[in-house]
TORMI-724412 format. One record per residue (C-alpha): chain; residue in one letter; x, y, z. Coordinates in Angstrom, 3 decimals. Each point is the difference from the previous one (the first is absolute). Layout:
N
<rec A A <X Y Z>>
...
//
This chain:
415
<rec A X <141.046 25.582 -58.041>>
<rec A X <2.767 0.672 2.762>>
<rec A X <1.252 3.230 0.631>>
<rec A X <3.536 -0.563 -1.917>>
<rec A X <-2.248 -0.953 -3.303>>
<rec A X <-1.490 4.023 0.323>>
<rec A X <3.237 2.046 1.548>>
<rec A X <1.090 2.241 -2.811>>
<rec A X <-3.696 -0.315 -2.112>>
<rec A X <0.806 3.361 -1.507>>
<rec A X <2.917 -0.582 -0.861>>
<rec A X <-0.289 -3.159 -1.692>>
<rec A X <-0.540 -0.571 -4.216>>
<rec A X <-2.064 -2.057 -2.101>>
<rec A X <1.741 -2.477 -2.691>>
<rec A X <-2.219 -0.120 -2.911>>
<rec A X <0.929 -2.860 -2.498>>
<rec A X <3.059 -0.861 2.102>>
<rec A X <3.295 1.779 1.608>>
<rec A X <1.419 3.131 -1.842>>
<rec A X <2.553 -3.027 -1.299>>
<rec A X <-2.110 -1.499 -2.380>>
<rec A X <-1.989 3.009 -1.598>>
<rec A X <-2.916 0.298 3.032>>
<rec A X <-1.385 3.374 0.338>>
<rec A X <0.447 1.260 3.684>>
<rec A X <-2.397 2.403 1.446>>
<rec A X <0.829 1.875 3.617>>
<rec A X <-3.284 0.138 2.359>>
<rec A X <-0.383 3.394 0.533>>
<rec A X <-0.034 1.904 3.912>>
<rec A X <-2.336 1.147 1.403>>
<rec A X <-0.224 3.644 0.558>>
<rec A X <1.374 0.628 3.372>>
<rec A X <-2.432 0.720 3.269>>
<rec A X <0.238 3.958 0.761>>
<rec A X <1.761 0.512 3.458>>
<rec A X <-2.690 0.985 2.679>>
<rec A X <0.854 3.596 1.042>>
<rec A X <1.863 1.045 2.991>>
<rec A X <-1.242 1.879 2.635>>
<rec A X <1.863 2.789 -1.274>>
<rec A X <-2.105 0.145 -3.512>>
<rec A X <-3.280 -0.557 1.763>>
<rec A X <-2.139 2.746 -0.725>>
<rec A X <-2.661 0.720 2.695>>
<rec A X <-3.526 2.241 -0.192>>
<rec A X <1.056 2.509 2.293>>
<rec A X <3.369 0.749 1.882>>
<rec A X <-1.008 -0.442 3.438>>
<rec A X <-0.834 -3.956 -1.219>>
<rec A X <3.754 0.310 -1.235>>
<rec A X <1.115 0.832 3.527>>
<rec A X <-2.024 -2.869 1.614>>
<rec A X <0.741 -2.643 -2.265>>
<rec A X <3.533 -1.076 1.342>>
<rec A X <-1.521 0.018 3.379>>
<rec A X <-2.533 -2.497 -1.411>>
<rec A X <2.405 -2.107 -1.053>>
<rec A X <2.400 -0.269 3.058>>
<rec A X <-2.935 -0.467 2.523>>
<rec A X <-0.699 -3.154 -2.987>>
<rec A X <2.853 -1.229 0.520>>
<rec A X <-0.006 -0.559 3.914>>
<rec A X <-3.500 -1.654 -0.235>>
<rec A X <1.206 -3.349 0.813>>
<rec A X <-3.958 -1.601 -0.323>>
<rec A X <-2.615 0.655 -2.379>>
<rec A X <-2.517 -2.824 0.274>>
<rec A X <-2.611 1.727 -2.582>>
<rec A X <3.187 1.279 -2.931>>
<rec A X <-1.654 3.142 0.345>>
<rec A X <3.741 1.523 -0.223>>
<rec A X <0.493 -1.348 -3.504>>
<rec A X <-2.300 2.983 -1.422>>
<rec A X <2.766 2.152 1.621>>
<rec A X <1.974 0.409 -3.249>>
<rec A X <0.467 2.998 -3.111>>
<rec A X <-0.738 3.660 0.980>>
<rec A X <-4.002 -0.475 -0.164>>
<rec A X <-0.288 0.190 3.884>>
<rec A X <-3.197 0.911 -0.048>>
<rec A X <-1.305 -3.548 -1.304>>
<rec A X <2.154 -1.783 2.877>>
<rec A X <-2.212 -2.034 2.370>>
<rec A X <-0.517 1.880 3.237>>
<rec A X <1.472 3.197 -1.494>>
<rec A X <-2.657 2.847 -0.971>>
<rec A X <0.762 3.659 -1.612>>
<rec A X <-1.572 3.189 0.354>>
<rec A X <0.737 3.703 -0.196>>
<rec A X <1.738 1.432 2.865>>
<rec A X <-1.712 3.163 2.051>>
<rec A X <3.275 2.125 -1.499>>
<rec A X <-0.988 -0.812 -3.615>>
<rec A X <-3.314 -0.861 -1.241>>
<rec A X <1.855 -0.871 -3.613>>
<rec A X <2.595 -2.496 1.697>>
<rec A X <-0.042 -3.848 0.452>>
<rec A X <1.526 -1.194 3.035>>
<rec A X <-0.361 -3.496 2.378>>
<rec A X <-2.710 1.102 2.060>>
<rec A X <-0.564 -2.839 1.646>>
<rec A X <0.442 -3.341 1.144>>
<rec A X <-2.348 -3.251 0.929>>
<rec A X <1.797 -2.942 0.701>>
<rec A X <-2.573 -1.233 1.891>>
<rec A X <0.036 -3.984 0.561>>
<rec A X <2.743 -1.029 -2.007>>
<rec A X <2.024 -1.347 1.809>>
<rec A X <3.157 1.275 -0.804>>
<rec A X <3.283 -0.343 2.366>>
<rec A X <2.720 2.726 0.422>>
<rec A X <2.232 0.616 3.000>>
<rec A X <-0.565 3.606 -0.078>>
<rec A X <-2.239 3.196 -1.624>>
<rec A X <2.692 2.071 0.404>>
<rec A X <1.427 1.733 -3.154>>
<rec A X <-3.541 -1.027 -1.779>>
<rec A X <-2.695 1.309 2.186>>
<rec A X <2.272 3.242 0.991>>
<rec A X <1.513 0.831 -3.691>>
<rec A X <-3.719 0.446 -1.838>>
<rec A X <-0.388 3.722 0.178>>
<rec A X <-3.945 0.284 -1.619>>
<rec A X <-1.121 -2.815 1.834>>
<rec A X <-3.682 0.550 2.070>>
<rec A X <-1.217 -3.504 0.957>>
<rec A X <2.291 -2.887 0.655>>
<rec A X <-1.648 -3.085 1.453>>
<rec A X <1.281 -2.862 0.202>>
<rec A X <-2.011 -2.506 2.352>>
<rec A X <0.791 -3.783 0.031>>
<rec A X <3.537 -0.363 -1.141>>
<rec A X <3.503 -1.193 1.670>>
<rec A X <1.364 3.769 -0.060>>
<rec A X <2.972 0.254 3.671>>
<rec A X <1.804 2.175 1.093>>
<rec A X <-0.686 3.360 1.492>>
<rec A X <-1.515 3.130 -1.623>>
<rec A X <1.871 2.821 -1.414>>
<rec A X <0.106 3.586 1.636>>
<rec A X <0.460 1.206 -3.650>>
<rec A X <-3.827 -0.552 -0.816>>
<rec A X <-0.482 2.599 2.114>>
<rec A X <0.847 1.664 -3.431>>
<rec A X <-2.822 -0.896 -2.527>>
<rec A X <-1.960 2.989 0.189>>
<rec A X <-2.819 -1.830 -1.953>>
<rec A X <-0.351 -3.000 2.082>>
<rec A X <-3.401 0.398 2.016>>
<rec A X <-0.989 -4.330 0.285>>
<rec A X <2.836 -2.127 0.861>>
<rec A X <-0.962 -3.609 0.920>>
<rec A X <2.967 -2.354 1.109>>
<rec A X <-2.371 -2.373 1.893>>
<rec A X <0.322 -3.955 0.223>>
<rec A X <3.842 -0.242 -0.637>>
<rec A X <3.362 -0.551 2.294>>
<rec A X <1.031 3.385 0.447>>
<rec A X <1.525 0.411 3.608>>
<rec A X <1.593 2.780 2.096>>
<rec A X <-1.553 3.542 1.425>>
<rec A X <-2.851 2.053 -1.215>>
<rec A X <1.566 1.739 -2.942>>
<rec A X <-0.738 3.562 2.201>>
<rec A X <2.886 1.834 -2.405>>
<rec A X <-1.561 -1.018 -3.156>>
<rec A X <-3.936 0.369 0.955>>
<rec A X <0.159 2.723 2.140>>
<rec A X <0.962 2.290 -3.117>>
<rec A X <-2.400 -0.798 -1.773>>
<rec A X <-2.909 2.369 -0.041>>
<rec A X <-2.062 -1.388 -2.886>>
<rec A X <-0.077 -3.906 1.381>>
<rec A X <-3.567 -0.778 0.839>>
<rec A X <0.295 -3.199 -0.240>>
<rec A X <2.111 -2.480 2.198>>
<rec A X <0.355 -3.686 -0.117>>
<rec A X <2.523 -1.878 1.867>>
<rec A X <-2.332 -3.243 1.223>>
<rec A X <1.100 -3.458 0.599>>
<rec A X <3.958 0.939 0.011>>
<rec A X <2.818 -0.331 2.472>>
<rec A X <0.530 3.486 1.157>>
<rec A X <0.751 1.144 3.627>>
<rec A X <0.435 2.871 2.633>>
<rec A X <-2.233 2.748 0.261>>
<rec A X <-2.363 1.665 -2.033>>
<rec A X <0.625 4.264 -0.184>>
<rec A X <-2.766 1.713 1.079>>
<rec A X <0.166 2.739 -2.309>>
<rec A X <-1.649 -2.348 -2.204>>
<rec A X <-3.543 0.526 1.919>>
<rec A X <-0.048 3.661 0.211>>
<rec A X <-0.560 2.978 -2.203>>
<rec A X <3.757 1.263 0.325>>
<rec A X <2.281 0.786 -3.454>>
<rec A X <0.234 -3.383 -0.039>>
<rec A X <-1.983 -2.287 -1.790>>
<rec A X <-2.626 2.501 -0.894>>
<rec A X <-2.000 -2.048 -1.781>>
<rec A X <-0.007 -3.796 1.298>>
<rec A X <-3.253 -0.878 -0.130>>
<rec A X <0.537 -3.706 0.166>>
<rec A X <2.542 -2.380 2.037>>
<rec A X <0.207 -3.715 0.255>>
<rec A X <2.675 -1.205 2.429>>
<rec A X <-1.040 -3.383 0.940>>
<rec A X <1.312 -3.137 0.588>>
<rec A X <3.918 1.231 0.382>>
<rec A X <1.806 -0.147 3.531>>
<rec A X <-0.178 3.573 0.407>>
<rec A X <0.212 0.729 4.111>>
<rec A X <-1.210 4.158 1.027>>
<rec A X <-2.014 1.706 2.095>>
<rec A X <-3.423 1.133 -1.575>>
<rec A X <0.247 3.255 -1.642>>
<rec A X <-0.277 3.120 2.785>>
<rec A X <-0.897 3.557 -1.796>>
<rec A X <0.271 1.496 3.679>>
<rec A X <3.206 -1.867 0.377>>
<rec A X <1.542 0.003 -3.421>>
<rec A X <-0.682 3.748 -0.557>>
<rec A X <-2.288 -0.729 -2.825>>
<rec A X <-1.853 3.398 -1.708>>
<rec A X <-3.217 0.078 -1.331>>
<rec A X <-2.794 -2.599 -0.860>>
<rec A X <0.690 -3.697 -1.287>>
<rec A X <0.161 -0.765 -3.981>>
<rec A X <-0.157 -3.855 0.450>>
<rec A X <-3.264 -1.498 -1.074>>
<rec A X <1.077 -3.747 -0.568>>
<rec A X <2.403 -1.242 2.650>>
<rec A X <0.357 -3.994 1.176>>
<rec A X <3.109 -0.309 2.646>>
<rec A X <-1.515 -3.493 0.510>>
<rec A X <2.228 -2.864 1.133>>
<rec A X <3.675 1.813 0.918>>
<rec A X <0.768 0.889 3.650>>
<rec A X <-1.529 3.892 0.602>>
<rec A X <0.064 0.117 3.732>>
<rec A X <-1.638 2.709 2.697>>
<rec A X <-3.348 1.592 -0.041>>
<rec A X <-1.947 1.583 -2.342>>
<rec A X <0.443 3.597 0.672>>
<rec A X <-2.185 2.543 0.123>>
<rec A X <1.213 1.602 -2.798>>
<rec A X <-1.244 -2.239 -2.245>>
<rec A X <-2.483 2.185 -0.846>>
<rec A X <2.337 2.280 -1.669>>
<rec A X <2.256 -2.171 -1.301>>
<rec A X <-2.573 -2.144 -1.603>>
<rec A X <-2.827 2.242 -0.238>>
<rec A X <-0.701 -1.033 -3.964>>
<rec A X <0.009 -3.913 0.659>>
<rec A X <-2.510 -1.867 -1.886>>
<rec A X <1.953 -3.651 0.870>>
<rec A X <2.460 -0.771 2.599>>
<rec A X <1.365 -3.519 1.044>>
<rec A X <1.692 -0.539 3.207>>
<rec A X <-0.784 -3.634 0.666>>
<rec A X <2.739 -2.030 1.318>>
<rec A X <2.508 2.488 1.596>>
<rec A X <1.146 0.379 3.753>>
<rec A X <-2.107 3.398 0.087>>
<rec A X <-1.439 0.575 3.710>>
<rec A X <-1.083 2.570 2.411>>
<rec A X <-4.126 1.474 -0.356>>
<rec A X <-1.915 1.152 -3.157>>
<rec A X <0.202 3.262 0.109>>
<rec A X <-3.307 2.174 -0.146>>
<rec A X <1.269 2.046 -3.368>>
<rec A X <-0.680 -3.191 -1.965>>
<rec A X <-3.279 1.539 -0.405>>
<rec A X <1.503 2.706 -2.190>>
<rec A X <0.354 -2.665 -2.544>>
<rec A X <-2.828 0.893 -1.525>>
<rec A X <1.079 -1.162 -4.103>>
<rec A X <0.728 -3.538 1.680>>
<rec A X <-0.992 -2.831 -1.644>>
<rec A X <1.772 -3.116 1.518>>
<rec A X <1.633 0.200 3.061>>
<rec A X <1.943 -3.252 0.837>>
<rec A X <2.477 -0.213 3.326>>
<rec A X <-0.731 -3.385 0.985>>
<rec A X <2.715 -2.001 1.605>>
<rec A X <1.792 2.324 1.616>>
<rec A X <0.152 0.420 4.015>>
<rec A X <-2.380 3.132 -0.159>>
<rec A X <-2.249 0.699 3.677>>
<rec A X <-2.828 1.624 1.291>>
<rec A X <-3.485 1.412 -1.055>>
<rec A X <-0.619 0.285 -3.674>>
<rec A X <-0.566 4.243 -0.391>>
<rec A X <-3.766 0.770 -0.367>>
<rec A X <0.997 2.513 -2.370>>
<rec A X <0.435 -2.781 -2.605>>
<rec A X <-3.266 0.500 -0.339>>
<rec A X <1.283 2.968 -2.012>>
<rec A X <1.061 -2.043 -2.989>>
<rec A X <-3.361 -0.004 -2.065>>
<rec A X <2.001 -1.300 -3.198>>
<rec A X <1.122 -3.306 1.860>>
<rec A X <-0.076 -3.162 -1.683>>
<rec A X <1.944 -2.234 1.901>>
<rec A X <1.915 0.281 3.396>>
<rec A X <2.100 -2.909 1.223>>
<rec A X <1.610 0.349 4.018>>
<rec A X <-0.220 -3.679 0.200>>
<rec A X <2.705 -1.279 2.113>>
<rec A X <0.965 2.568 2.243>>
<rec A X <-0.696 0.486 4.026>>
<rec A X <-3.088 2.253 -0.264>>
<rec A X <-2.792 0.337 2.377>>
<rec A X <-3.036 1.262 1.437>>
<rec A X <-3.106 0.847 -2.487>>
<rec A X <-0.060 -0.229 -3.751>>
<rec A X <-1.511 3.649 -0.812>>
<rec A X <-3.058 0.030 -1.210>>
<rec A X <0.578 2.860 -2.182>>
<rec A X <2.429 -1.903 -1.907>>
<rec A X <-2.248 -2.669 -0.380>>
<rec A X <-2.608 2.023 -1.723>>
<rec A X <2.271 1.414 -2.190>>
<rec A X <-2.300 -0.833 -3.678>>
<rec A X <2.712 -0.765 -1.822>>
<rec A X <1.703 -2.680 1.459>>
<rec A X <0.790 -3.221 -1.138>>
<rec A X <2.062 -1.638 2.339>>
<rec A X <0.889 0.240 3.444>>
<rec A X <2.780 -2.038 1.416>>
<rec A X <0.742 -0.116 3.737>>
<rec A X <0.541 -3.037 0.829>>
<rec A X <2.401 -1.685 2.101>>
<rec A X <0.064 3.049 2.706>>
<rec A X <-1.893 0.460 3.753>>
<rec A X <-3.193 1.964 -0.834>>
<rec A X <-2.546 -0.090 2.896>>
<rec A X <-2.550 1.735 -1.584>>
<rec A X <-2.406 0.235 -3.111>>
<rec A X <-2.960 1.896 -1.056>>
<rec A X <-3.261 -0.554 -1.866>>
<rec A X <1.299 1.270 -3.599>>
<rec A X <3.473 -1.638 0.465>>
<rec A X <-2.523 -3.892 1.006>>
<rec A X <-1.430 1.269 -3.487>>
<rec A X <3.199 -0.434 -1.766>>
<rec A X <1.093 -2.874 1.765>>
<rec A X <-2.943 -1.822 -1.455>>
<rec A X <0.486 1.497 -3.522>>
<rec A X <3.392 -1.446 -0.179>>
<rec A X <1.987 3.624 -0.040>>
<rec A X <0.991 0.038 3.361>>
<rec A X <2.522 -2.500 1.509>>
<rec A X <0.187 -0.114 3.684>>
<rec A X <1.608 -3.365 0.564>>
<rec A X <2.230 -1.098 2.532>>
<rec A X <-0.633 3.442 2.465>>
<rec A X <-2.021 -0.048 3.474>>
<rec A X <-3.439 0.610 -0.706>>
<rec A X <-3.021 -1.867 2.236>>
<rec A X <-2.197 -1.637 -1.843>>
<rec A X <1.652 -0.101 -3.396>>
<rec A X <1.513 -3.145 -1.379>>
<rec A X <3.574 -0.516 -0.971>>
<rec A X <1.389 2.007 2.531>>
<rec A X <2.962 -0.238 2.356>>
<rec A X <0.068 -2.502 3.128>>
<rec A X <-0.915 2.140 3.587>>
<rec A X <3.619 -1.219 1.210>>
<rec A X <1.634 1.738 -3.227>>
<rec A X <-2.347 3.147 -0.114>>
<rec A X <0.345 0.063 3.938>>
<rec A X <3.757 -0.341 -0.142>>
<rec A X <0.122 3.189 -2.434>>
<rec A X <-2.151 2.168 2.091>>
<rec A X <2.051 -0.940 3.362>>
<rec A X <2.816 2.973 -0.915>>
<rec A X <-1.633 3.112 0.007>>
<rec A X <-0.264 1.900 -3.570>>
<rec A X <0.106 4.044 -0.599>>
<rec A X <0.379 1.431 -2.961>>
<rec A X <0.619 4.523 0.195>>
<rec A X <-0.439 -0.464 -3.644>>
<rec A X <-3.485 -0.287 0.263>>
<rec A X <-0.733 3.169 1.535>>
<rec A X <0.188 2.358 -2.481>>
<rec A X <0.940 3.709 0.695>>
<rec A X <-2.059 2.860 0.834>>
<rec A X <0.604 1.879 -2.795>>
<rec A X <-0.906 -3.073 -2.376>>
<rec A X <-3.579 -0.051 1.368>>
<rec A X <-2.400 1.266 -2.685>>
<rec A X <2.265 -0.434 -3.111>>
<rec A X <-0.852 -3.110 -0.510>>
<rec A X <-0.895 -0.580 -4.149>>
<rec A X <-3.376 -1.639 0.978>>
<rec A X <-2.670 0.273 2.463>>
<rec A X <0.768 -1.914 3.262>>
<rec A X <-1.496 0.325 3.395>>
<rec A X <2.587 1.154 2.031>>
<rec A X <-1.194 -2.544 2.571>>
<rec A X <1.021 -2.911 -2.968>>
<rec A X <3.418 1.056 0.162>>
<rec A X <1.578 -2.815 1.559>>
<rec A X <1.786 2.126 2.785>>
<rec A X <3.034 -1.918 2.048>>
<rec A X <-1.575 -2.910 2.247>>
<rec A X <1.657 -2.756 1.561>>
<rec A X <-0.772 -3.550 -1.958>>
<rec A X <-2.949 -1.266 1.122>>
<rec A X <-0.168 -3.611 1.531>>
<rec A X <-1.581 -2.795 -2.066>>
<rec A X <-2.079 -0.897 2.758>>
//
């Protein structure tokens, strides 16, 4: 049957017996009842008002999504958006008897949009918005500075591009968790962020790697920072964080459990107040253009796992104090110009935890050629940084002879 035979099906009769001419009887095929019409936004009727208020919102940021490889936006629809994929409802801190969006996980979907802005910004009870591993641009809003709630925000493994949003993050006290990974951003970093100030209060974690982001490492001394650090998870790994590692650190990241520096353009000596580390876990800056002795005082860190300075343009002595440490798993340092090795750091090397490589030590294998090690050693090498003051002597947050210290000394020769 072609489509001309059924156009006008419900209109159409039946001849019984013949036409109406001859005496047939004719019978009209009755219609359907009609289909109701869907309701308009305007008649939806939602659980709470503050789902009213988010709803159009919803639907805009829909309608710029211009990929959506898993349909997830065709649950989107009707004034139930609490059963919308990726949407979830709770009561708000202001009122335990409310519904509102209180958060979002769009986690691995996939989903393409030029821009967040007028979605992410315009959800007023929202607390945790990630949204790792989709096609989201653009740059981020100053106005989510204004979600009082919001405490996780994860935007990592997207396109976004631009500055640090420092207007948007920098008011907001209750963020503790940060996530910009594996985007396009640039410029520098504020360095408010590492410091107890009125900023940030509560950042306890902050993953900013993988984006072209070019700033000196944070300074409290310099940068007028108050009080101890907050940060306990922080990975700056692979951007371009240039100049040394201040002494500071110890104050500005004096509740680290895990920090990654590898592949930057940091340089200058390990400063001696790396020792003050004392919740650090992992401690990663390898390939970066860091020099000198490695402190004694990272003997300190009795909680260390794993410690990675492979790659850098240390020397002299691996401490033996660090090698002891009991909890240590791994110990990276290859690819430098150590000279010099104890009994308990040969121990590890034959246990597999230590990894001296490609430095200057006699008698080991795998090391650098005489011309190479010889060619380092040929400009003298002084690092101040490794004397420590007067006043610091004492204070340290373990037992070390003072004669372990690793004062200042000229780089030994490899011969």
């Amino acid at each position: 049957m072609n489509i001309k035979n059924t156009i006008g099906i419900f209109t159409m009769i039946i001849v019984i017996g013949g036409g109406a001419a001859t005496g047939g009887i004719v019978l009209p095929i009755p219609q359907p009842p009609a289909l109701p019409p869907l309701p308009s936004d305007d008649e939806l009727i939602f659980a709470d008002e503050r789902l009213a208020v988010v709803f159009p919102v919803i639907q805009k940021f829909k309608n710029i999504i211009i990929s959506d490889p898993f349909n997830i936006t065709v649950t989107w629809v009707g004034s139930d958006i609490c059963s919308y994929r990726g949407f979830y409802c709770e009561s708000p801190p202001d009122n335990k008897s409310a519904t509102a969006l209180a958060s979002i996980d769009f986690n691995g979907f996939q989903l393409t949009a030029p821009t967040l802005v007028g979605f992410l910004d315009s959800l007023p009870d929202l607390a945790l918005f990630h949204a790792n591993s989709n096609n989201f641009a653009g740059a981020i809003s100053p106005a989510i500075g204004n979600l009082k709630y919001l405490y996780e925000l994860d935007l990592s493994n997207n396109k976004f591009t631009g500055a640090f949003p420092a207007a948007a993050v920098l008011g907001m006290t209750g963020l503790f968790f940060l996530d910009l990974r594996f985007n396009f951003f640039s410029g520098s970093v504020p360095p408010q962020l590492f410091f107890n100030t009125k900023f940030a209060l509560g950042l306890d974690a902050l993953f900013l790697n993988n984006n072209n982001f070019l700033t000196r490492f944070p300074d409290a001394a310099a940068g007028g920072g108050g009080g101890g650090g907050h940060i306990a998870f922080l990975t700056l790994a692979n951007n371009k964080f240039f100049g040394p590692i201040p002494r500071s650190v110890s104050r500005s990241l004096s509740n680290i459990s895990e920090i990654l520096l590898i592949n930057n353009m940091l340089s200058g000596c390990l400063p001696h107040e790396l020792g003050l580390l004392t919740d650090a876990v992992v401690f990663d800056g390898g390939g970066n253009r860091l020099t000198g002795l490695l402190p004694v005082s990272l003997g300190c860190l009795r909680k260390l796992e794993v410690m990675n300075f492979a790659g850098n343009l240390l020397y002299g002595s691996v401490p033996e104090v660090l090698c002891g440490i009991g909890s240590l798993a791994n110990l990276s340092l290859s690819d430098n110009y150590f000279t010099r090795v104890g009994p308990v750091c040969l121990g590890l090397i034959k246990s597999g935890v230590l990894d001296l490589r490609k430095n200057c030590v006699p008698g080991l294998p795998l090391q650098r050629s005489w011309a190479e090690c010889g060619a380092f050693f040929a400009r003298p090498r002084y690092c101040v940084a490794h004397a420590p003051p007067a006043s610091w002597r004492g204070q340290l947050p373990c037992s070390i002879p003072h004669s372990a210290l690793g004062l200042s000394e000229l780089a030994p020769s490899p011969t």
